[in-house]
C-alpha positions as CSV (number, residue, x, y, z in Angstrom):
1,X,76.3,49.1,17.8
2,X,73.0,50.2,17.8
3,X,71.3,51.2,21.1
4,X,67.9,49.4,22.2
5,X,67.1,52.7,23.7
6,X,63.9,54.1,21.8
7,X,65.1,58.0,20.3
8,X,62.6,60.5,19.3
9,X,63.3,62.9,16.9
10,X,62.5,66.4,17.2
11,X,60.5,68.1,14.7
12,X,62.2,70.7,12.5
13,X,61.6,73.6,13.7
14,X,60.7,74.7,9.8
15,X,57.5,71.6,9.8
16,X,56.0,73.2,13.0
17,X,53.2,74.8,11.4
18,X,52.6,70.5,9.9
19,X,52.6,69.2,13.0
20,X,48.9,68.5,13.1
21,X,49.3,65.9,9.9
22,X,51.6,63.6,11.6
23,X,50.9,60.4,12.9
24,X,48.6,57.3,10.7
25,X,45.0,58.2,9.2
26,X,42.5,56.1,8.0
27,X,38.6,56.4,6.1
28,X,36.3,57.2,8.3
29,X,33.7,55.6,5.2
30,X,34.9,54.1,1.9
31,X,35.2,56.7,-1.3
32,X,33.6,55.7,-4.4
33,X,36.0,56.0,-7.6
34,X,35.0,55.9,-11.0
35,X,37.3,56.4,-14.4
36,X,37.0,56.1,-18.2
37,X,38.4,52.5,-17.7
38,X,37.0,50.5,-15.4
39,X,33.8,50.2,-13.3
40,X,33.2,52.5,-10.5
41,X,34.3,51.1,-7.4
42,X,34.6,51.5,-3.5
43,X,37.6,52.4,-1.6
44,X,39.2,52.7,1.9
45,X,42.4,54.5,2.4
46,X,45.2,54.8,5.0
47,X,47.8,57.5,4.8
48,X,50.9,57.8,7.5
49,X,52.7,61.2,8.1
50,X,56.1,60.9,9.6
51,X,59.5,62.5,9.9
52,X,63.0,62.0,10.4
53,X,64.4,65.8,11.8
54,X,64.9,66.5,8.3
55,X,63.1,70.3,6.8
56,X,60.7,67.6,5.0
57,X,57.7,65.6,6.1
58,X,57.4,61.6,4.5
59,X,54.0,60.4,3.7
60,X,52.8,56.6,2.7
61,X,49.1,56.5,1.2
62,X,47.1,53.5,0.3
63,X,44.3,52.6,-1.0
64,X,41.8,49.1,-0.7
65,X,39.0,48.0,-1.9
66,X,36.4,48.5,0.5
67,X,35.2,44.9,-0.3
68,X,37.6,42.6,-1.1
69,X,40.1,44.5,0.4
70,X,42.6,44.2,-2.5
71,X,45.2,46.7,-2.7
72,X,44.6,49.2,-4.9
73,X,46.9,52.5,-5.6
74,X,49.9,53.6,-3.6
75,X,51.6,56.4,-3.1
76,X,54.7,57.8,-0.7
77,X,56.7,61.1,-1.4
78,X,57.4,64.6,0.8
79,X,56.3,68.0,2.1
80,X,58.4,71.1,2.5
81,X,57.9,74.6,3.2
82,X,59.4,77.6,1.9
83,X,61.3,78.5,4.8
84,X,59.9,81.7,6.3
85,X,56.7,81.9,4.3
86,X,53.3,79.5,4.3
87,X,54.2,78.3,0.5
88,X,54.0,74.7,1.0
89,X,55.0,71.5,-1.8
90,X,53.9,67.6,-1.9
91,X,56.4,65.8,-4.0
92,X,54.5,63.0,-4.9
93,X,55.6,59.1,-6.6
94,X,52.7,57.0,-7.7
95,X,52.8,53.1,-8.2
96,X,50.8,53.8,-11.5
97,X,53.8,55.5,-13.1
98,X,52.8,59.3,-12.6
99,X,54.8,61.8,-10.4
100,X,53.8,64.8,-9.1
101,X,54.3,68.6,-7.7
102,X,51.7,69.9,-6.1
103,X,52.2,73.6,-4.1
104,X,50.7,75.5,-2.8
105,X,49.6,77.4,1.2
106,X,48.8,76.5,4.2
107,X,46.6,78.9,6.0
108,X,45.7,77.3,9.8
109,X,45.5,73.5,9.4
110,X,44.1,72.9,5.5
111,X,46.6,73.2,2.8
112,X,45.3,74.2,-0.7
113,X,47.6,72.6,-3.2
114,X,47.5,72.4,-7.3
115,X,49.5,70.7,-9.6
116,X,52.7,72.4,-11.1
117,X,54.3,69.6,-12.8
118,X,52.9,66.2,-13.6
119,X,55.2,63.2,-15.8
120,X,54.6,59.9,-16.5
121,X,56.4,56.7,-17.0
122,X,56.7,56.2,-21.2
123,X,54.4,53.4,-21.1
124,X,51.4,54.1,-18.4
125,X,47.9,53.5,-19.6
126,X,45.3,56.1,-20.9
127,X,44.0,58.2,-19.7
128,X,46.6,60.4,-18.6
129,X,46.3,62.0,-15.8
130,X,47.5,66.3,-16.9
131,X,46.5,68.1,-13.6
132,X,45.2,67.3,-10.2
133,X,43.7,69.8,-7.2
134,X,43.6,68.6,-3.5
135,X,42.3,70.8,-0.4
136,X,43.0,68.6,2.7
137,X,42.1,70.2,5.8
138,X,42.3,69.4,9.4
139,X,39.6,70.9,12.1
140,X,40.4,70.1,15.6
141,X,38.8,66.7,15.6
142,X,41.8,65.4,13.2
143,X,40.0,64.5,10.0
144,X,41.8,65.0,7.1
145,X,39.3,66.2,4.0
146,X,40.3,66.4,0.2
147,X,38.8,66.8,-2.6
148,X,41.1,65.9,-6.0
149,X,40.2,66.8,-9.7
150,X,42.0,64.5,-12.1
151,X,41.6,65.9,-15.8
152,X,42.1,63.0,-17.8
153,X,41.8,63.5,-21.8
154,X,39.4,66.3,-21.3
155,X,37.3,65.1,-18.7
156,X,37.4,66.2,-15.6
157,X,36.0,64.3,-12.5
158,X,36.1,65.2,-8.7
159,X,36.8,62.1,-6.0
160,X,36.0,63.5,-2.5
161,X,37.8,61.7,0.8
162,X,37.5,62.0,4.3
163,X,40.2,61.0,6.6
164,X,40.3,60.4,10.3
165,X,43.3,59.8,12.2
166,X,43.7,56.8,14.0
167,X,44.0,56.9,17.8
């Protein structure tokens, strides 16, 4: 029988050093995104950190357009830290059909991450995505700011976001 009784899990000891992403975040201002494929567009995001007591931090990301509102990409995955040290990984599943390692450290509260492995479901359209960067930081007012570099087929383009949590 399950209790009605609300239960709060206590952070791993190993995340404490993460603490500062957890909780839902949001656009302060829609991005602008632009690819080989389609027509540039605008973009609001929402991203929620949470955890379960378990060495590992679950993340949800979304993306809209800023218009219509539409959903546009998703994303949900991990975080863990090599226990002992600041060496930090994003295990990362994308609706398109691409997963992704990124590592990387976490010095204070931003995390500089780069890709280590990147696959792709057999059949996902061109072009193909072969490395990403992201730099997400947090300064005391709890913005989230990143700053990705997909290279797709040779070209490389940088998409700048700005996240602030939600109160």
């Amino acid at each position: 029988m399950a209790s009605s009784e609300s239960h709060t899990v206590e952070l791993n000891p190993a995340l404490l050093p993460l603490d500062w992403l957890l909780g839902p975040w949001e656009s302060d201002e829609p991005g602008e995104g632009c690819f080989p494929s389609i027509k540039p567009f605008r973009y609001t995001e929402t991203l929620n950190f949470s955890h379960v007591g378990q060495p590992v931090i679950n993340f949800t990301f979304n993306a809209f357009h800023a218009e219509t509102k539409r959903p546009l990409h998703r994303e949900c995955g991990f975080i863990r830290m090599q226990p002992g040290t600041n060496r930090v990984a994003f295990i990362i599943a994308q609706n398109s059909g691409l997963v992704e390692i990124e590592e990387g450290e976490l010095t204070a509260q931003q995390l500089n991450l780069q890709s280590e492995a990147v696959a792709r479901i057999s059949f996902a359209r061109e072009p193909h995505v072969q490395q990403t960067v992201t730099v997400p930081t947090a300064p005391s007012f709890r913005s989230l700011e990143c700053f990705s570099c997909d290279q797709t087929a040779g070209l490389s383009r940088p998409f700048p976001w700005r996240l602030t949590a939600r109160n």
